[in-house]
C-alpha positions as CSV (number, residue, x, y, z in Angstrom):
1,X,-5.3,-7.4,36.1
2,X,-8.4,-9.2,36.4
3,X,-9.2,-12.0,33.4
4,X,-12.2,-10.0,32.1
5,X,-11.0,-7.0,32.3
6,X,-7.6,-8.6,30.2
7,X,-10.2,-10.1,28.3
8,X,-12.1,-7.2,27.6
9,X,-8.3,-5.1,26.1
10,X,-7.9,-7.8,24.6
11,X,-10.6,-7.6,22.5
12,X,-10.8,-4.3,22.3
13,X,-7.0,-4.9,20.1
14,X,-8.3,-7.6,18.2
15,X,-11.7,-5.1,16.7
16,X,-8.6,-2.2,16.2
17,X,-6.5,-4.4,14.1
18,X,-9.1,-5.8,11.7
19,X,-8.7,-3.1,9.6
20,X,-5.5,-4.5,9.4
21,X,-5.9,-7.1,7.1
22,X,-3.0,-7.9,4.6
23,X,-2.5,-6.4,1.6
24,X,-0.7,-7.3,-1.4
25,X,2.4,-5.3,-0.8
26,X,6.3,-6.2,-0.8
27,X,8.3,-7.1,2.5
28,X,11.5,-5.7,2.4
29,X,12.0,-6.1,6.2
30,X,11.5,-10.7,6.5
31,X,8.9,-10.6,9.1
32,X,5.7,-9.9,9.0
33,X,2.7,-9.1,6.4
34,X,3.2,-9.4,2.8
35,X,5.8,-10.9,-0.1
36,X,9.4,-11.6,-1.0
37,X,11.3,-13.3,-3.1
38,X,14.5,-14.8,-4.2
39,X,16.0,-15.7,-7.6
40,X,17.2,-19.4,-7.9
41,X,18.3,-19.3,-11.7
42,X,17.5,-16.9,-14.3
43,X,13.7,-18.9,-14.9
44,X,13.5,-20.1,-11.4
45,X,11.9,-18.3,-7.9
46,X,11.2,-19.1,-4.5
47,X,8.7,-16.9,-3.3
48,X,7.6,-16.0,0.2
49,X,4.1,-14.8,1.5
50,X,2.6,-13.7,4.7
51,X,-1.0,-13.0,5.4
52,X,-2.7,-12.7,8.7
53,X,-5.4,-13.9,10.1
54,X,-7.9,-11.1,9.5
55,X,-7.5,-12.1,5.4
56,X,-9.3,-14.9,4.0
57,X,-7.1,-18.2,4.4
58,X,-5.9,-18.4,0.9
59,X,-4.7,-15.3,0.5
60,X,-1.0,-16.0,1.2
61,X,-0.7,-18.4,-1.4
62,X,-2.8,-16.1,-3.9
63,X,0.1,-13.7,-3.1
64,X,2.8,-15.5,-3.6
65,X,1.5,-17.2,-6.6
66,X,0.7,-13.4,-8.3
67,X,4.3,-12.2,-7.5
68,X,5.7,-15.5,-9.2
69,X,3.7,-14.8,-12.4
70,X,4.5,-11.2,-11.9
71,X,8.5,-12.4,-12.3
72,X,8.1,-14.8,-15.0
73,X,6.4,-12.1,-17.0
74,X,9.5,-9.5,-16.2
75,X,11.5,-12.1,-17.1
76,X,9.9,-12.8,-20.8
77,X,7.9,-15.8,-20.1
78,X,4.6,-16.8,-20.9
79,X,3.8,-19.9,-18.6
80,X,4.7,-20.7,-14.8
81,X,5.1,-23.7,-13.6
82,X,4.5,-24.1,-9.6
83,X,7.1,-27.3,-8.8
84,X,6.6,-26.8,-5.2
85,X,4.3,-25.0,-2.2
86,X,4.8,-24.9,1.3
87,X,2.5,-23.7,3.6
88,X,2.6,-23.3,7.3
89,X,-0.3,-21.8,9.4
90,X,0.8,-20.0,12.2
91,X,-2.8,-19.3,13.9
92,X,-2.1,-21.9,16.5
93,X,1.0,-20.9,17.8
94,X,-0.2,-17.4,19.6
95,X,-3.1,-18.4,20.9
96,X,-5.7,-15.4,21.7
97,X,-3.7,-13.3,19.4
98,X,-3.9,-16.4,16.4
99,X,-5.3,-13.0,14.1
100,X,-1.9,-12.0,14.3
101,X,-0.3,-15.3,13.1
102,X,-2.6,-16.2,10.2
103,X,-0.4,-18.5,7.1
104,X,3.0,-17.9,5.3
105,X,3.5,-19.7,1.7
106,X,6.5,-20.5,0.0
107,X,5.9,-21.1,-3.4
108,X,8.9,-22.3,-5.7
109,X,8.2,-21.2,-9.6
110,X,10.0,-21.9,-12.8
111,X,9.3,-19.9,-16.1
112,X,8.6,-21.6,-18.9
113,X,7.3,-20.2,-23.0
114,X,6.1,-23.6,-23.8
115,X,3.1,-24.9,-21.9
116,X,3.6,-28.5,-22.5
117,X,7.2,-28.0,-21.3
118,X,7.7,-30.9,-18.5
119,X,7.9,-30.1,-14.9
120,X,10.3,-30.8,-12.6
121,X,7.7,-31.2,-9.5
122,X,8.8,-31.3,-5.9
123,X,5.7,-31.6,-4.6
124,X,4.6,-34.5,-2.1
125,X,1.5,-35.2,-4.3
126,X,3.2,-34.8,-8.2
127,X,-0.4,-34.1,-9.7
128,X,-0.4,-30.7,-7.9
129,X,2.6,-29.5,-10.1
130,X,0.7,-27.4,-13.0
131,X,1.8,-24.9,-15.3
132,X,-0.3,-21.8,-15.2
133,X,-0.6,-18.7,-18.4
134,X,0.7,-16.0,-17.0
135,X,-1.7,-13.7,-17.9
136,X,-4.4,-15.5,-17.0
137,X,-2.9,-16.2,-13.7
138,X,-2.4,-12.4,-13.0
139,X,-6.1,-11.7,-14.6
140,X,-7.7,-14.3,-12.3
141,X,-5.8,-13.5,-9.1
142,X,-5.6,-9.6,-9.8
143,X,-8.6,-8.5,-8.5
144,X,-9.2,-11.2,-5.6
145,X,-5.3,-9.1,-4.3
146,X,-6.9,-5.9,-5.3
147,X,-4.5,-5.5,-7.5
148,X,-4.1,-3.0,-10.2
149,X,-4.3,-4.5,-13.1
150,X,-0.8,-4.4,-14.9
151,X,0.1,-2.5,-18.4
152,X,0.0,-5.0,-21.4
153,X,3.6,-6.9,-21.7
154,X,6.0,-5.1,-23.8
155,X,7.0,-6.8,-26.9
């Protein structure tokens, strides 16, 4: 096949898939779009998210940040505390199909009630470690995840 007409498909698949942009959704599966998590202690989450490249560059780590307040609310806390982030952009690694790839997150998260509790941080650079409201969190980030908002916590 010749290299424009290779070109030419292969933008024609790029324009198809823009609609395609992540959405805020579980993934059950481990590949591809979207979050998942795992529970390190009964306060503590590491939480994966995958966003490609046709969503905005932080979206990844909006998800993943979202689902880890979404758990420390579930789980009767009021703050979280992000102790670690990991993120790895993948855009590079597939060349013309780098839309595909976009960034995957890994956010660790402990839940905490008392927001001067002290933080454990893993982080490379300690003073990115911060402990975040809940609600606030889930407010703020909500609506940039187009996001539902969620029913008030029960007490």
């Amino acid at each position: 096949m010749h290299t424009a007409r290779r070109s030419q498909l292969l933008a024609a698949s790029l324009l198809a898939l823009a609609g395609c942009a992540t959405t805020y959704d579980r993934n059950s599966l481990g590949w591809g779009d979207g979050y998942r998590e795992q529970r390190l202690a009964a306060d503590l989450w590491l939480v994966r998210a995958q966003a490609n490249g046709f969503t905005r560059e932080s979206f990844a780590l909006d998800m993943a940040t979202y689902r880890a307040a979404e758990l420390a609310r579930e789980a009767g806390f009021a703050y979280l505390q992000l102790i670690d982030t990991d993120t790895e952009d993948n855009s590079d690694t597939l060349g013309d199909l780098s839309a595909m790839a976009g960034v995957r997150v890994e956010v660790k998260a402990r839940g905490v009630n008392d927001r001067d509790a002290p933080i454990v941080c893993e982080m490379r650079a300690p003073q990115t470690c911060r402990t975040l409201s809940v609600e606030e969190t889930m407010r703020t980030l909500g609506p940039r995840l187009r996001v539902r908002p969620p029913p008030p916590p029960a007490r």
